[in-house]
C-alpha positions as CSV (number, residue, x, y, z in Angstrom):
1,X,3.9,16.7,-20.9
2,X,6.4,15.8,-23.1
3,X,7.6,11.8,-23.5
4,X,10.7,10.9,-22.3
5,X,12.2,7.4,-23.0
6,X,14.0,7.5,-19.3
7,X,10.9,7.5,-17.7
8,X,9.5,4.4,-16.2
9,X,6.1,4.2,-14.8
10,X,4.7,1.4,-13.7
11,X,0.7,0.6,-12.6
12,X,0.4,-2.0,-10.7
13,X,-1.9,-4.6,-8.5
14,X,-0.4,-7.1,-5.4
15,X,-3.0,-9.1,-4.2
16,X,-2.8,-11.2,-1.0
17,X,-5.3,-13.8,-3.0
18,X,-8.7,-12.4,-1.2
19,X,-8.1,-8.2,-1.8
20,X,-6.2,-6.6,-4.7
21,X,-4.5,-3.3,-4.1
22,X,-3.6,-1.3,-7.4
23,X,-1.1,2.0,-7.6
24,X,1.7,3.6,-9.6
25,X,5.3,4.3,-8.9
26,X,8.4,5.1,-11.5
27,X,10.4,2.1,-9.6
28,X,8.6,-1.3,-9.3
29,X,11.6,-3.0,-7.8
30,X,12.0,-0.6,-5.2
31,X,8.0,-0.5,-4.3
32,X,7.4,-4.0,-4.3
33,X,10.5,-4.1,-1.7
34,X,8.8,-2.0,0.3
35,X,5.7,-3.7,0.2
36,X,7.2,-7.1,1.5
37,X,9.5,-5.3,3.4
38,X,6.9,-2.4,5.4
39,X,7.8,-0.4,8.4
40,X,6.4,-1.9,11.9
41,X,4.1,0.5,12.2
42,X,3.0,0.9,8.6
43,X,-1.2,1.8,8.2
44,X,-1.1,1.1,4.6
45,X,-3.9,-0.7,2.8
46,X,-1.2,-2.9,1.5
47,X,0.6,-3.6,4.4
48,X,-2.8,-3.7,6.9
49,X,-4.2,-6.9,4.3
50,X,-1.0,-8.0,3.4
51,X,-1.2,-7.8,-0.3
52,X,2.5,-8.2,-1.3
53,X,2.6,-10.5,-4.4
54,X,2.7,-8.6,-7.8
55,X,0.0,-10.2,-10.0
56,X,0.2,-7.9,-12.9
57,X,1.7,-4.7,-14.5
58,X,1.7,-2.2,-17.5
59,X,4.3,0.0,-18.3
60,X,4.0,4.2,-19.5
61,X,6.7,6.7,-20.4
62,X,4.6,9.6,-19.4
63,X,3.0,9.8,-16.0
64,X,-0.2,11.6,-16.4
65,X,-1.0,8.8,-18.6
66,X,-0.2,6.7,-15.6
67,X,-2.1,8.1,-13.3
68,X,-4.9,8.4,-15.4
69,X,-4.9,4.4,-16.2
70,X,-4.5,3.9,-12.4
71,X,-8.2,6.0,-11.9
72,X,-9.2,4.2,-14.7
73,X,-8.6,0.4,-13.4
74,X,-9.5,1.2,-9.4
75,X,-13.1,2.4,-10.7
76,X,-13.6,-1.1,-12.5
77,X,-16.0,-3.3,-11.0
78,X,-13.8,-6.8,-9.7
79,X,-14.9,-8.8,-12.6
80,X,-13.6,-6.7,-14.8
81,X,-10.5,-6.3,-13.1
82,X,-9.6,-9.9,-12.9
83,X,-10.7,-9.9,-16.7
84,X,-7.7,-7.9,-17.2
85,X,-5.7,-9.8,-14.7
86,X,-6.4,-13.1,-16.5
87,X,-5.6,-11.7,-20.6
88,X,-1.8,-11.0,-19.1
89,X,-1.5,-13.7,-16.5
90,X,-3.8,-16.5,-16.6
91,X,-2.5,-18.5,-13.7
92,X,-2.0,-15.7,-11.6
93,X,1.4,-16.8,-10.8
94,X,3.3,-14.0,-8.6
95,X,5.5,-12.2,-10.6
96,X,7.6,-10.7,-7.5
97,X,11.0,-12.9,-9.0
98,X,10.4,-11.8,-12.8
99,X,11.0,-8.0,-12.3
């Protein structure tokens, strides 16, 4: 697939400080909204453990390469995932405000 510079993808992992939850969406505002913000009735992961605070973030053009790095990071073990959590955001301070 071709790059486009007006696509915005975004993976991503909330945490509620015990679980992490990691996906991908092309609006990060709009999803983390929704993940404070879920439907009553919601049986989402996120919503179920209450991970709502954005801990950390990359950004692609192209979403197949997206996707691909979300596969990528959900098969890592969880030391190697907070590894990568602590190279971009040491103090794991939410980032919820900054996007």
């Amino acid at each position: 697939s071709k790059i486009n510079a007006d696509h915005n993808y975004f993976v991503y992992i909330i945490t509620n400080k015990n679980k992490t939850y990691f996906s991908v969406t092309n609006n990060l505002v709009d999803r983390l909204y929704y993940h404070n913000n879920p439907e009553a009735h919601s049986k989402s992961f996120s919503h179920k453990y209450k991970c709502k605070y954005l801990i950390y973030y990359e950004h692609f053009t192209d979403v197949e390469t997206a996707i691909n790095r979300e596969k990528q990071l959900k098969k890592w073990n969880r030391a190697k995932k907070e590894f990568l959590i602590n190279l971009q955001n040491p103090n794991w301070n939410f980032l919820n405000d900054k996007i």
